[in-house]
N, CA and C of each residue as an Amber inpcrd file, in Angstrom:
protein
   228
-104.2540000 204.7780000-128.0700000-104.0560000 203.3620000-128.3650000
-104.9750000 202.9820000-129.5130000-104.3970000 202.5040000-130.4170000
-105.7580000 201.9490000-131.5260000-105.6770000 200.7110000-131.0270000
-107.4840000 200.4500000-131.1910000-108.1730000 199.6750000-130.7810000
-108.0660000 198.0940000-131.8230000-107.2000000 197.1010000-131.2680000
-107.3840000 195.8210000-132.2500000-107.8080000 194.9700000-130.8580000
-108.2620000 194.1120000-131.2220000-108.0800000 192.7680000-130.5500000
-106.9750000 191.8010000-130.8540000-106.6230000 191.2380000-129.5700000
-105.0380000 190.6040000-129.6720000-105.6660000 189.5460000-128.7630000
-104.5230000 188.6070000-128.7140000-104.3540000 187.3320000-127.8010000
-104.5410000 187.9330000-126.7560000-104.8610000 187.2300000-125.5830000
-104.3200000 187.1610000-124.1690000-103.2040000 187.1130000-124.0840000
-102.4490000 186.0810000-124.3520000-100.6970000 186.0410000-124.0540000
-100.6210000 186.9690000-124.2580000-100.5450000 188.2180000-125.6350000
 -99.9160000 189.7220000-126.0210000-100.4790000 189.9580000-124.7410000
-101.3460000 190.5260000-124.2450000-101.7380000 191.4710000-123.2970000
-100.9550000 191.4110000-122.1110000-101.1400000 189.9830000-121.6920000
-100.5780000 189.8530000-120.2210000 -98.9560000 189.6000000-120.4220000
 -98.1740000 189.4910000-121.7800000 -96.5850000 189.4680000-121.7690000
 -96.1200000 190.7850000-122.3130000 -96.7970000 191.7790000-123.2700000
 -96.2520000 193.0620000-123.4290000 -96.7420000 194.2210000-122.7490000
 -98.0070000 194.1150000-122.6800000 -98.5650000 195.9110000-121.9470000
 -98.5260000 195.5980000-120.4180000 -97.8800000 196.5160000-120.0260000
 -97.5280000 196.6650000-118.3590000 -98.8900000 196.7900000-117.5470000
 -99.5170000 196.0700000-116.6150000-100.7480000 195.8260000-116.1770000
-101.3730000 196.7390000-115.8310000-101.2430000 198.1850000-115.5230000
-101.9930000 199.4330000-115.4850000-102.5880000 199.5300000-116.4260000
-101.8750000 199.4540000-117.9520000-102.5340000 199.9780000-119.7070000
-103.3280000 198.6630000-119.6100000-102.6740000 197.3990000-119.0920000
-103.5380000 196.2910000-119.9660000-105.0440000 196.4250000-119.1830000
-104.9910000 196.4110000-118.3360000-105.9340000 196.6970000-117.6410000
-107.4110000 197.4210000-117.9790000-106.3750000 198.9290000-118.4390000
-107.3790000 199.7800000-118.9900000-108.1050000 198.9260000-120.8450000
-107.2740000 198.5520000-121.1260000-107.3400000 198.1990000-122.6570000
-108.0740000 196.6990000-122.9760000-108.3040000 196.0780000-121.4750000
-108.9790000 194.9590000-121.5370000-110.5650000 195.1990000-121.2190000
-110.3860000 196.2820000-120.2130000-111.9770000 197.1170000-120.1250000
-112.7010000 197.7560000-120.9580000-111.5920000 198.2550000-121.9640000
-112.2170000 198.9190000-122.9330000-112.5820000 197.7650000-124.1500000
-111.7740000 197.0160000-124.4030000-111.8480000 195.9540000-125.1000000
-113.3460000 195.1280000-124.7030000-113.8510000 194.7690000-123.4950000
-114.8460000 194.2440000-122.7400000-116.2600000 194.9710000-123.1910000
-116.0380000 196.3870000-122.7590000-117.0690000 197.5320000-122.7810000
-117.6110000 197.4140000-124.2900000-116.4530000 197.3270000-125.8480000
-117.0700000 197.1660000-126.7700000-117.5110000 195.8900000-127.2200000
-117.0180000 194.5740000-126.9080000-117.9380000 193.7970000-126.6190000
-119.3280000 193.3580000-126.5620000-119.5730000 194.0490000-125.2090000
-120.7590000 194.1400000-124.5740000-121.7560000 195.3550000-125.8130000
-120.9910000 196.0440000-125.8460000-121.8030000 197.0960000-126.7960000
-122.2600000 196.4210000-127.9110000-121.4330000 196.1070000-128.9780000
-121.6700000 195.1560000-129.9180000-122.5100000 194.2480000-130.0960000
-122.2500000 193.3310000-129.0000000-123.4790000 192.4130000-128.7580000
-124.7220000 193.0140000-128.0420000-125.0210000 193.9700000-127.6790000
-126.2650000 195.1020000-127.1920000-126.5870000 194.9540000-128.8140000
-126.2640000 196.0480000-129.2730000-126.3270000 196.6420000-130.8410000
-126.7600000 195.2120000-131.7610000-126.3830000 193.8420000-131.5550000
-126.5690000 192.9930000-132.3040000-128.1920000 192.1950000-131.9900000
-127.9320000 192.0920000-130.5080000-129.2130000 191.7310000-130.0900000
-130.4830000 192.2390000-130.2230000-130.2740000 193.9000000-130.3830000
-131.2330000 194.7960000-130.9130000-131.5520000 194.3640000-132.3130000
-130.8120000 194.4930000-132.9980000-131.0380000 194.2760000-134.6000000
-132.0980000 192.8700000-134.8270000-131.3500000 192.0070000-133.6280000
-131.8700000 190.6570000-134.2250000-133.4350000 190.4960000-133.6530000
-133.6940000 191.2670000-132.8200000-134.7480000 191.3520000-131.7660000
-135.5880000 192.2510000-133.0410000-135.1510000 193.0290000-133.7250000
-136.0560000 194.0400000-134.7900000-135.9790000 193.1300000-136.2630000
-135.2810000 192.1650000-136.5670000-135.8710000 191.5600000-137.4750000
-136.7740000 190.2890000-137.5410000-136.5910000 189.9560000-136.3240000
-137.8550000 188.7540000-135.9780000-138.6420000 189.8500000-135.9170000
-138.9250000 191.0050000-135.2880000-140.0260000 191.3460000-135.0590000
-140.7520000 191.7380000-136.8780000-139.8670000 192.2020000-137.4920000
-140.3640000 192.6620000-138.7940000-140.8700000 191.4890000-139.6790000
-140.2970000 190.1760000-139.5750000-140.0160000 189.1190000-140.2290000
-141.6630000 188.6310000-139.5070000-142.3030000 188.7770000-138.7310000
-143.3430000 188.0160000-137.6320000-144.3990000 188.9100000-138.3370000
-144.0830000 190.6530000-138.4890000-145.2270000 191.3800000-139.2480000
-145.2820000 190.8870000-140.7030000-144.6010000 190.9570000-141.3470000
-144.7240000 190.5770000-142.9540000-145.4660000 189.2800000-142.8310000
-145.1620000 187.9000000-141.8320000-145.8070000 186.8900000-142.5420000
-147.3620000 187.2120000-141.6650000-147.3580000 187.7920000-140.9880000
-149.2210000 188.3010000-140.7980000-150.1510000 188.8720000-141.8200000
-149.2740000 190.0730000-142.4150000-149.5530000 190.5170000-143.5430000
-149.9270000 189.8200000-144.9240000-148.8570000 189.2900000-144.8730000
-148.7170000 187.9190000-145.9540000-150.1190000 186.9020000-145.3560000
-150.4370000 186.6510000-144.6250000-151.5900000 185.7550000-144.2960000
-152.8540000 186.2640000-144.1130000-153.1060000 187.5910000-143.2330000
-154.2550000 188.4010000-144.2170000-154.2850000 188.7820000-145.3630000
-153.6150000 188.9950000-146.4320000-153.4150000 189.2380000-147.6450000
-154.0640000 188.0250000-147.7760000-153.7720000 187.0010000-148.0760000
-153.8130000 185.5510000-148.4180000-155.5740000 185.3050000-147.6800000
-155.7910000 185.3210000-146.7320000-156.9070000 184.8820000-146.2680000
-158.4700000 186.0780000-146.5980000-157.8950000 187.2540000-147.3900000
-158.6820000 188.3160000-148.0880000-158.9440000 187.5830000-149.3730000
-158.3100000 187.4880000-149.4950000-157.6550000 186.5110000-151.3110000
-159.0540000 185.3880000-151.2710000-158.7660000 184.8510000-150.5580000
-159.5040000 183.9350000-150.4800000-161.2690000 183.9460000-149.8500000
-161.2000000 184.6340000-149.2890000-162.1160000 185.5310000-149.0450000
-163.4940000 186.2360000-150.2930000-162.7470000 186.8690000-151.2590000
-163.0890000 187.4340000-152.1910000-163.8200000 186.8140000-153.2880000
-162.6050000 185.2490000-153.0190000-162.7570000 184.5930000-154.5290000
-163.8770000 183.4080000-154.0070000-164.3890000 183.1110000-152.9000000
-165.4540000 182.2580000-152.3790000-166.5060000 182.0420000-153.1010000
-166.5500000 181.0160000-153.6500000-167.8400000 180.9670000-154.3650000
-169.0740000 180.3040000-153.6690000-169.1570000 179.6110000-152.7380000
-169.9610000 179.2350000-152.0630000-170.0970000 177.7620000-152.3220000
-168.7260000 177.0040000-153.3100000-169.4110000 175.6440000-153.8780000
-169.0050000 175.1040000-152.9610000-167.6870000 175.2090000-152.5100000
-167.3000000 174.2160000-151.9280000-166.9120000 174.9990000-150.3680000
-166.6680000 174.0690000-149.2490000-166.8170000 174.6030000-147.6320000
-165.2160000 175.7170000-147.9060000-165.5920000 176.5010000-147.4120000
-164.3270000 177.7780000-147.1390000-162.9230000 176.3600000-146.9980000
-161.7950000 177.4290000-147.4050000-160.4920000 176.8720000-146.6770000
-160.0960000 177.3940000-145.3940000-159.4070000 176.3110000-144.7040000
-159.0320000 176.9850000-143.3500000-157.9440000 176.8090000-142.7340000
């Protein structure tokens, strides 16, 4: 069977309820996979997106750090 997504009506008025059956589970199963696989991704770019601006803010607070001249009170 190649795999499309269709209406409901198609399913439950052409494929005889044994296939639809199988083809709605399988249809379900990638689904669920997909959105696994998506949630991962999105779960790994907050996480990457959360390291860079740390980085980005020790960078920044070295910066500043360095260039201290003592005239005026630190920034904070």
């Amino acid at each position: 069977i190649e795999w499309r997504l269709f209406s409901h009506k198609f399913y439950t008025s052409v494929l005889p309820s044994a296939e639809q059956r199988q083809v709605l589970a399988a249809d379900e199963r990638m689904r669920e996979f997909h959105e696994e696989k998506r949630n991962e991704f999105e779960s790994f770019a907050e996480e990457e997106h959360d390291e860079q601006d740390e980085r980005s803010r020790e960078s920044g607070e070295q910066w500043r750090e360095f260039h201290y001249d003592g005239m005026n009170p630190p920034y904070e």
